[in-house]
C-alpha positions as CSV (number, residue, x, y, z in Angstrom):
1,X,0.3,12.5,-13.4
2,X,-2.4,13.3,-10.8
3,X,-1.0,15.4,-7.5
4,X,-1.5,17.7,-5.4
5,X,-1.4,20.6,-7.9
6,X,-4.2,18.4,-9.7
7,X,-7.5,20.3,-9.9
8,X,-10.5,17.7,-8.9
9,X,-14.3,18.1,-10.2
10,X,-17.0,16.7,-8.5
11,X,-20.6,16.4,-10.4
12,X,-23.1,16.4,-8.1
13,X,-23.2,18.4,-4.8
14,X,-25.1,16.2,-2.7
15,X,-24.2,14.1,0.8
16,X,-21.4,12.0,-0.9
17,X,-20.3,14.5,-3.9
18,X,-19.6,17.5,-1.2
19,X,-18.2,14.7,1.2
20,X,-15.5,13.8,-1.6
21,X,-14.8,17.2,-2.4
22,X,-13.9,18.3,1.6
23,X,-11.7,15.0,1.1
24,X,-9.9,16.4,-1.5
25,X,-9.4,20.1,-0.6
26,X,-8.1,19.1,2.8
27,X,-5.4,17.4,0.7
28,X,-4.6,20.5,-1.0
29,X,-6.1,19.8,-4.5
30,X,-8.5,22.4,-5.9
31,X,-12.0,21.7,-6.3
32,X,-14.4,23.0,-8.5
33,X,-17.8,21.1,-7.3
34,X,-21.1,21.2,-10.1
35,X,-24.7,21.1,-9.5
36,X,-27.5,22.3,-12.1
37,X,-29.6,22.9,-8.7
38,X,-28.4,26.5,-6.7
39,X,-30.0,25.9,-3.7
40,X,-27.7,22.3,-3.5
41,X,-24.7,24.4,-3.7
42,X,-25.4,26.9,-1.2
43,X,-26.5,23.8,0.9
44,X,-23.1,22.6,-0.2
45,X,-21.2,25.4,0.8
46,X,-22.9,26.0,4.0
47,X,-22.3,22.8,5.2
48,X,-19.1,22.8,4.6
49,X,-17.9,25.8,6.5
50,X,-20.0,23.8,9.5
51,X,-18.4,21.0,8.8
52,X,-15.1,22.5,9.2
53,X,-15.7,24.8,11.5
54,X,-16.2,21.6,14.2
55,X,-13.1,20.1,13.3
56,X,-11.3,23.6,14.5
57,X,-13.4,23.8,17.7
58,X,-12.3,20.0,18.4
59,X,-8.7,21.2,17.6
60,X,-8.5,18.3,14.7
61,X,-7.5,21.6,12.5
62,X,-6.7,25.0,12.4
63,X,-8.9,27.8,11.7
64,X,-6.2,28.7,8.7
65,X,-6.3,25.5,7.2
66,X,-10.2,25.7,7.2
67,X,-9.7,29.1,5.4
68,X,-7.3,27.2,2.9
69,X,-10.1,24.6,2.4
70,X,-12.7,27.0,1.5
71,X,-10.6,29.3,-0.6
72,X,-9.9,26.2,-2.9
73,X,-13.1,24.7,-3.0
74,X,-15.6,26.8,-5.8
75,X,-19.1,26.5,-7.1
76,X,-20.2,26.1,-9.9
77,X,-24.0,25.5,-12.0
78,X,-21.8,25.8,-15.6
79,X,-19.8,22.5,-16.7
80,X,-17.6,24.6,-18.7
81,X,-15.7,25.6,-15.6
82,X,-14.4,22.0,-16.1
83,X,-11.8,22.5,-18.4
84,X,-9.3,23.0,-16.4
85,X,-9.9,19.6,-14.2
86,X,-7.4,16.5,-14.0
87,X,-9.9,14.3,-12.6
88,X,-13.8,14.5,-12.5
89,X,-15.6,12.4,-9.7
90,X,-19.4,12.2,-10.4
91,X,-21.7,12.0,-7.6
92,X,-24.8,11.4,-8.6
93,X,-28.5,9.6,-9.2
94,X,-27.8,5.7,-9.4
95,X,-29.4,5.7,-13.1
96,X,-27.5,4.7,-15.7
97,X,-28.8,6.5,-18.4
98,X,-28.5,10.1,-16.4
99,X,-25.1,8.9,-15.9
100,X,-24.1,8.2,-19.3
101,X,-25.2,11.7,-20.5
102,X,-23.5,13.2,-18.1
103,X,-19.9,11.3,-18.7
104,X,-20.7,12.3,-22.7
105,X,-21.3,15.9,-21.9
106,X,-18.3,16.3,-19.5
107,X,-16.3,14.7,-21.9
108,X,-16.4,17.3,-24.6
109,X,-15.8,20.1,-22.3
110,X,-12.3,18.5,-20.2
111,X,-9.0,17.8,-21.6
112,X,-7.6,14.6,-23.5
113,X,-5.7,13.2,-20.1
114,X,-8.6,14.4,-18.1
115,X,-9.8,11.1,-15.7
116,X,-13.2,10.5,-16.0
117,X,-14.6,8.7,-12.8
118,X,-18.0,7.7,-11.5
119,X,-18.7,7.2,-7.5
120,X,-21.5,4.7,-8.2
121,X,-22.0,2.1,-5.8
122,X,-23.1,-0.8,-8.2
123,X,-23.5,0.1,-11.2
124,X,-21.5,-0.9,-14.2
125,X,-18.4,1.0,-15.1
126,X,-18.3,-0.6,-18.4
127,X,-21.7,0.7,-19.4
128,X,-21.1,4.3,-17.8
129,X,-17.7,4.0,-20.2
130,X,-19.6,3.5,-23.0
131,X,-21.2,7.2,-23.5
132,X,-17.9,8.4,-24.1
133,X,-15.7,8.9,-27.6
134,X,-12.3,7.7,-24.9
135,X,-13.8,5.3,-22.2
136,X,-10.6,4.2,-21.9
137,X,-10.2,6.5,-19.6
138,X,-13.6,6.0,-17.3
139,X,-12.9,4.2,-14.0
140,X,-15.4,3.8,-10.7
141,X,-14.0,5.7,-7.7
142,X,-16.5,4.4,-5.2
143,X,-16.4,6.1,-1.8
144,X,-18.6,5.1,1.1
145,X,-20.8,7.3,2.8
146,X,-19.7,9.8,4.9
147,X,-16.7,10.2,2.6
148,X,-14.8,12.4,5.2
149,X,-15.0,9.1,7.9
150,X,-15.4,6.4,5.9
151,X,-11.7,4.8,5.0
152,X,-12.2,2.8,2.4
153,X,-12.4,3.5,-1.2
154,X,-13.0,1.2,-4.4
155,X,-11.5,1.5,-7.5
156,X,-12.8,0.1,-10.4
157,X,-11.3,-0.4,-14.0
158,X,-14.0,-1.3,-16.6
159,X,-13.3,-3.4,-19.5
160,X,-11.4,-0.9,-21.5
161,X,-9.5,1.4,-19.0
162,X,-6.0,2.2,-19.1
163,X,-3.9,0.7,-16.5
164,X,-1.8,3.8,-16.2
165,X,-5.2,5.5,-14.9
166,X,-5.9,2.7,-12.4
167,X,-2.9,3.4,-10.7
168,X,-2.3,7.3,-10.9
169,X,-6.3,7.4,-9.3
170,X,-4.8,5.0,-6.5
171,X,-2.1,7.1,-5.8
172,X,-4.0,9.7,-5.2
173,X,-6.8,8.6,-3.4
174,X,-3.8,7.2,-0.7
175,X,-2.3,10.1,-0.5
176,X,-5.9,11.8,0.4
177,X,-5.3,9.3,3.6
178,X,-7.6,6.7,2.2
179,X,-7.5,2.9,2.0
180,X,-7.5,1.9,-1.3
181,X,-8.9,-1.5,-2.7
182,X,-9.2,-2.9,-7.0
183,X,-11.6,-4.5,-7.7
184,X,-13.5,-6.2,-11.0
185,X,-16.0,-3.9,-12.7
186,X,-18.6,-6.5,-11.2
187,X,-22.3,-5.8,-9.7
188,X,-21.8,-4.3,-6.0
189,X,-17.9,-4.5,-6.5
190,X,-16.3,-5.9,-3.4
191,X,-18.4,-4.8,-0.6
192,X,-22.0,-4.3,-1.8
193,X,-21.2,-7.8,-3.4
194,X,-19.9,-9.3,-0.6
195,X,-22.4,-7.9,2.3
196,X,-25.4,-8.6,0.9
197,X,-26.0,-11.8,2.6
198,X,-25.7,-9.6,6.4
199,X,-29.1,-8.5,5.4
200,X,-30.6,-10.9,3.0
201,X,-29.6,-13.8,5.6
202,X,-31.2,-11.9,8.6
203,X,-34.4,-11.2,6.8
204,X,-34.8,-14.5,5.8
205,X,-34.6,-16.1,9.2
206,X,-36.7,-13.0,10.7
207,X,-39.6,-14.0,7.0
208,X,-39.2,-17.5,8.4
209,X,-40.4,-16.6,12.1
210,X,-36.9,-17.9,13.5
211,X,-36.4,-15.0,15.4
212,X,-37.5,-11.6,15.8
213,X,-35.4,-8.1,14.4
214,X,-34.0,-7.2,17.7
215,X,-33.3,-10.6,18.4
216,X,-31.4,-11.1,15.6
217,X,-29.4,-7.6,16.0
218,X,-28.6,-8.7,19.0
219,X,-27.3,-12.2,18.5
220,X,-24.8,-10.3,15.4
221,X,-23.0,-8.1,18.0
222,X,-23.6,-10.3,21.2
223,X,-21.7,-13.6,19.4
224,X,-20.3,-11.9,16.5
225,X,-18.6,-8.7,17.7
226,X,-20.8,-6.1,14.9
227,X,-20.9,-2.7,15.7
228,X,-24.7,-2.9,14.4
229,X,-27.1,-5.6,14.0
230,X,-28.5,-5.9,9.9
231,X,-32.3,-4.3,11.0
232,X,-30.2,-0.9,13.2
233,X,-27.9,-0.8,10.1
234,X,-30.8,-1.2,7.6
235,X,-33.1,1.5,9.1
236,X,-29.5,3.7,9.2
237,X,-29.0,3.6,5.5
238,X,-32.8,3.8,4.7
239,X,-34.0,1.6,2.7
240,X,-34.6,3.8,-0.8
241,X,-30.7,2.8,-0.6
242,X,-30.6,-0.7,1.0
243,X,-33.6,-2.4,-0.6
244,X,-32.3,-0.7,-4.1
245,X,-28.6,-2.1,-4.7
246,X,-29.6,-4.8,-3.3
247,X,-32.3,-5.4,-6.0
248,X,-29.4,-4.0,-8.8
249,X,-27.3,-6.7,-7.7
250,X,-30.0,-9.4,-8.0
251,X,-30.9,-8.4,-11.4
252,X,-27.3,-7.6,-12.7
253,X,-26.7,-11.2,-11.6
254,X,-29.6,-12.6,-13.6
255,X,-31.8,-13.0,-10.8
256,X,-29.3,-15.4,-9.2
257,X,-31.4,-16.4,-5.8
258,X,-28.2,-15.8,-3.9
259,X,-29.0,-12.1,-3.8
260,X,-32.6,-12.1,-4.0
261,X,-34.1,-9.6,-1.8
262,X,-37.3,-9.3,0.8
263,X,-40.7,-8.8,0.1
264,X,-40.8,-7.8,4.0
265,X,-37.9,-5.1,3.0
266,X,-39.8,-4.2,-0.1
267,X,-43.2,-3.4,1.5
268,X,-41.5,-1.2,3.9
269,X,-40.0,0.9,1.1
270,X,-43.7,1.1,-0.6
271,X,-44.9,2.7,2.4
272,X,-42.3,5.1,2.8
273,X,-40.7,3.7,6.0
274,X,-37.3,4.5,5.3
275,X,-35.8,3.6,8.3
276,X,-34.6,6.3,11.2
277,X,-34.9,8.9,8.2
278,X,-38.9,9.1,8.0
279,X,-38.9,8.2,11.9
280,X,-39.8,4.3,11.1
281,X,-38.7,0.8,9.2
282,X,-38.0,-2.4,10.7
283,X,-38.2,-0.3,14.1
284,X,-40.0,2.7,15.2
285,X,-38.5,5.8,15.9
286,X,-41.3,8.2,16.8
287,X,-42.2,9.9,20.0
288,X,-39.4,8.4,22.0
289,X,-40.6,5.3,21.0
290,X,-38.8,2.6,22.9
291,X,-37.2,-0.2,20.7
292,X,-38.4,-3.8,22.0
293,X,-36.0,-6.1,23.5
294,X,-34.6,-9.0,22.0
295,X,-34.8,-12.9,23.0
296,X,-31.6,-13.3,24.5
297,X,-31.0,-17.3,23.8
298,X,-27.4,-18.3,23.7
299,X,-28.7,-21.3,21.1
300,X,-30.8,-19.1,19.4
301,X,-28.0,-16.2,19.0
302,X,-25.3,-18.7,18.3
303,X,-27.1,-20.5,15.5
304,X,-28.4,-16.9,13.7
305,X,-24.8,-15.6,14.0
306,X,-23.4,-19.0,12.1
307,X,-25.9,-18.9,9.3
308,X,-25.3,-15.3,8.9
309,X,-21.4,-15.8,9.1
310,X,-21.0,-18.8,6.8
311,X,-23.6,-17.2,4.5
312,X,-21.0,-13.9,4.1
313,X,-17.8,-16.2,4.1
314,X,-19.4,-18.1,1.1
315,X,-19.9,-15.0,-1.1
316,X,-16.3,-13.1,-0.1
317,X,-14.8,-17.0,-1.5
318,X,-17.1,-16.6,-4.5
319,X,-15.6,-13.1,-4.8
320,X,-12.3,-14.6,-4.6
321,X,-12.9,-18.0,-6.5
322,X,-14.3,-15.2,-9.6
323,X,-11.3,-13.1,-9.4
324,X,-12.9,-10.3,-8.8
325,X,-10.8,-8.6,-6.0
326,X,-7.5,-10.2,-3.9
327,X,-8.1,-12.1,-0.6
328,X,-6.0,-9.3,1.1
329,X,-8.6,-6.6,-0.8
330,X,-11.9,-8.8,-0.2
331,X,-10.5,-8.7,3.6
332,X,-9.6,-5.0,4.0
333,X,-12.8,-4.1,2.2
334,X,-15.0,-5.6,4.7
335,X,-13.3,-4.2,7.9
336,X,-12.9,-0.3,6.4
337,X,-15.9,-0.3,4.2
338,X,-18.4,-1.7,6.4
339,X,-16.6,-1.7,9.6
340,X,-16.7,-5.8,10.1
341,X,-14.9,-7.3,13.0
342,X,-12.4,-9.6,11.0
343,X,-11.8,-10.2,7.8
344,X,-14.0,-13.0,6.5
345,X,-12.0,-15.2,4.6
346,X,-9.6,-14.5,7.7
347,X,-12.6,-15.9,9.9
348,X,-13.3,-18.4,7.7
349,X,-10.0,-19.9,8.7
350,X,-10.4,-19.5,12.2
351,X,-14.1,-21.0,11.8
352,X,-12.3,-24.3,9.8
353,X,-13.1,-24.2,6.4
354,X,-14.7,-28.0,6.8
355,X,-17.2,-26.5,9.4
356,X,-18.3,-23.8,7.2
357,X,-18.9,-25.9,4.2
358,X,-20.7,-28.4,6.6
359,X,-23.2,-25.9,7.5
360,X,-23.8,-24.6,4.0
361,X,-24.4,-28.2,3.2
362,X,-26.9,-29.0,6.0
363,X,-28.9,-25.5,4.5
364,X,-28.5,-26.4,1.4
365,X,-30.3,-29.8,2.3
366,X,-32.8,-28.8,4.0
367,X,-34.1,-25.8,1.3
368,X,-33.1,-27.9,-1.2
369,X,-32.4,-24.0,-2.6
370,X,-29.4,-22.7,-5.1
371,X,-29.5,-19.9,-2.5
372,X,-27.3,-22.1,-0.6
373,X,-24.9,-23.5,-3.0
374,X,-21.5,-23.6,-1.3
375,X,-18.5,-21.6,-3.6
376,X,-16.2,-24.0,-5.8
377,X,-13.0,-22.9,-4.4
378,X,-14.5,-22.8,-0.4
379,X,-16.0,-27.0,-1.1
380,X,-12.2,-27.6,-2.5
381,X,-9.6,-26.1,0.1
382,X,-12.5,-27.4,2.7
383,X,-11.8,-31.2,1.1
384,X,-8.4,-30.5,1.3
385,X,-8.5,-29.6,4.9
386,X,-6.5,-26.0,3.5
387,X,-6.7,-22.5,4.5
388,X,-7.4,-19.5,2.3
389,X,-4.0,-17.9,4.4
């Protein structure tokens, strides 16, 4: 049984695999954290004292509990030091094939009952599962970036994992103060699944001329209550990350045009305009560059904010219609993993599910596109005049 005497490895001792790691110490478990690169874990390291040294001078902890943290937190550029671990979290690359030798290296170094799990953020667990002689006991702990903030976490059984390990990993991660949701070894699980229309959507209307970025940003928080419009949140992420799962989920999905992604997003990633990381994307960022302002038109906003909306809704029903994740999961997901304003299939119902399918109907007229194919299950309870709650 995992606990807190359970001794946790993380592979990889970049942004998110250092993140996880403080997650876990500050719950009392051990941590052994690997990198092949020594300059990564002295970067590691580093940043962790910093990291908890602001935490004491905001009084959020003590300076003995930040000397706890760093006494049970080690370094390490030799996998063997991994025999002793209960649960391995790897943190690294999103390529499938680096991550299957890693799983099939680790694997002959830890212990039979040792939990294999991989923190990818759309790839499939299955595959990863694969590489290894017992991949019954691989499973996708996906955290979102920054792991110490973000609440949410995913967890993913593939095909052949054990229950048993599904919910000792869940236990766990809760008791880590985390918000745990299951989900279906699908591509993008729950919420890179489920979000993908917030930027598709809004790119399509900005390719189309409809509006302009900051318009459109604009018109998301004005009339919809986001914390960040798709283009701020976009150039936050960067779009070697954005403009990437998205494309993973497009072609895991056989190219289904639902998640198609953006030339426009595309040729900003070919020119290395990252977003606020290289100082420009959809906006620019350099030389106290000031950001342009948007259209504010109540029509306009109104009508980009219902596309958006009933775009999203219709993928968190397809999520639900494809048993992929519970409607209480799909919901939670959305509001702790990506900060939304409501649950969608919770604002679907507030929305009325007849209005929703009656706008996906008039787009999916007037492209004449499977893009805008309305979900089975949202065209039935919308007949019905039902609710998902």
């Amino acid at each position: 049984m995992l606990g807190t005497e359970s001794v946790i490895g993380i592979i990889g001792s970049g942004a998110m695999g250092s993140g996880i790691a403080q997650v876990a110490a500050t719950s009392g478990n051990k941590v052994i954290i690997y990198d092949t690169n020594a300059d990564a874990l002295k970067k590691s390291k580093e940043n962790l004292n910093a990291s908890l040294t602001k935490l004491v001078e905001k009084g959020k902890i003590s300076e003995t509990k930040k000397n706890e943290i760093i006494a049970i937190t080690t370094y390490s550029n030799f996998l063997n030091n991994f025999k002793e671990c209960n649960l391995i979290i790897e943190a690294i690359v999103e390529k499938l094939e680096i991550k299957k030798q890693v799983f099939s290296e680790v694997e002959k170094i830890v212990s039979d009952n040792c939990i294999l799990a991989s923190n990818t953020s759309s790839l499939s667990i299955t595959s990863i599962a694969s590489a290894c002689t017992k991949p019954d006991r691989v499973i996708g702990i996906h955290f979102f970036n920054p792991a110490t903030l973000m609440p949410l976490v995913e967890i993913i059984p593939g095909v052949g994992s054990d229950s048993k390990i599904i919910n000792e990993a869940k236990k766990l991660i809760d008791s880590w103060g985390k918000v745990t949701v299951i989900a279906k070894d699908t591509p993008g699980f729950i919420v890179n699944r489920v979000a993908r229309p917030f930027y598709s959507e809004a790119l399509r209307i900005a390719d189309e001329q409809i509006a302009d970025y900051a318009t459109i940003d604009w018109a998301m928080k004005e009339f919809g209550g986001f914390k960040m419009g798709p283009f701020e949140l976009m150039d936050l992420i960067g779009h070697d990350v954005n403009y990437v799962v998205t494309e993973t989920v497009w072609t895991q999905f056989y190219y289904d045009p639902r998640f198609k992604p953006s030339l426009s997003q595309k040729r900003l990633l070919e020119a290395g305009f990252l977003g606020k990381k290289s100082g420009r994307g959809f906006y620019n960022y350099q030389n106290g560059e000031v950001l342009p302002e948007p259209k504010k038109d109540e029509k306009l906003g109104k009508y980009i904010l219902n596309r958006v909306l009933c775009m999203l809704i219709n993928e968190a029903a397809d999520t639900l219609y494809l048993g992929i994740a519970s409607k209480e999961d799909i919901d939670l997901a959305m509001t702790k993993g990506v900060n939304y304003p409501k649950g969608l299939l919770k604002w679907a119902d507030e929305c009325g599910l007849a209005n929703v399918y009656s706008n996906l109907k008039e787009l999916y007229a007037k492209y004449e596109e499977d893009r805008y194919r309305a979900c089975v299950l949202l065209k039935q309870l919308a007949v019905e005049n039902k609710a998902f709650y």
